[in-house]
N, C-alpha and C positions, 0 to 999 in steps of 0.2 A: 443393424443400426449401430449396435454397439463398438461393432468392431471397424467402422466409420470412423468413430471419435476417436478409436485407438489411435488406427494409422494415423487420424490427422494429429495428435500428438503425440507422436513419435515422428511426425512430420516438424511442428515445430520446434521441438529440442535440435533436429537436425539443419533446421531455418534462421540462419542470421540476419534475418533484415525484419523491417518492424512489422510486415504487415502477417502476422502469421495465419498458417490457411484454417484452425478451428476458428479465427473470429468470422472468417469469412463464411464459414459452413453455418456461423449462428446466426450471423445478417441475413442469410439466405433463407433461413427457416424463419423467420419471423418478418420477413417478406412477404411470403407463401401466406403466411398468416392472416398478417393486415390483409393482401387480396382478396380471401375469400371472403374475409369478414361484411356482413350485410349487418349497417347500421340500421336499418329500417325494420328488420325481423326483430333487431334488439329491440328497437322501443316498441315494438306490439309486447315483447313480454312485460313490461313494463316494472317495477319498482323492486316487486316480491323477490327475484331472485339477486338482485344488489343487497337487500336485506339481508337473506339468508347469508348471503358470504360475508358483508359483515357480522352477522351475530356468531358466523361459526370462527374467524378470526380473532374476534376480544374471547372467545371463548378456548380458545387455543394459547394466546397471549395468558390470560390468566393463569392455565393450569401448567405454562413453562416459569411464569414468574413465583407458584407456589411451590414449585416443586425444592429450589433451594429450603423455604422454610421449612420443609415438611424433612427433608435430612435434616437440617438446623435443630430440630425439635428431638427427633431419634437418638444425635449424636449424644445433646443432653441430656436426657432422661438416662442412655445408658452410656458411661464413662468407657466399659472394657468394649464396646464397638468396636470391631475392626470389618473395614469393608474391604469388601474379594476386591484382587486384583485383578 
C-alpha cells in the first residue's frame, strides 16, 4: 500500500494539470468506505462508544496542550538547560 502512494506521488510532481491522481486514490478510499458503512449496526451500538472517543480526544487535546507548559516549567526552574538537538 505504501508503495501505492509513493508512485502516485512521484506521479504527481510529474502531473501538471489540476486533477492530481493521490487525490483521486483518496476519494476512492473513502468511497469504499462510506459503502460498506451500515448506519443501522451503528445505532444498535448506541452512545457508549461516541463517548469513549470523545473522552479519549479531550484527553489527548489536553496532554498536547500541557505539554508546552510542562518544557515551560523545566526551562525555568533550570537556566543552563540545553535541549539535544
Amino acid at each position: 500500500m505504501a508503495i501505492t502512494f509513493d508512485l502516485l506521488e512521484i506521479l504527481e510532481h510529474s502531473t501538471p494539470t489540476a486533477q492530481k491522481p493521490y487525490r483521486w486514490a483518496f476519494l476512492l478510499t473513502f468511497a469504499g468506505v462510506g459503502l460498506r458503512t451500515n448506519l443501522r449496526e451503528l445505532g444498535k451500538q448506541g452512545a457508549w462508544p461516541l463517548i469513549v472517543g470523545a473522552v479519549g480526544e479531550i484527553v489527548i487535546a489536553l496532554i498536547t496542550l500541557a505539554i508546552p507548559g510542562v518544557e515551560a516549567t523545566t526551562l525555568a526552574s533550570n537556566p543552563t538547560y540545553d535541549p539535544p538537538l
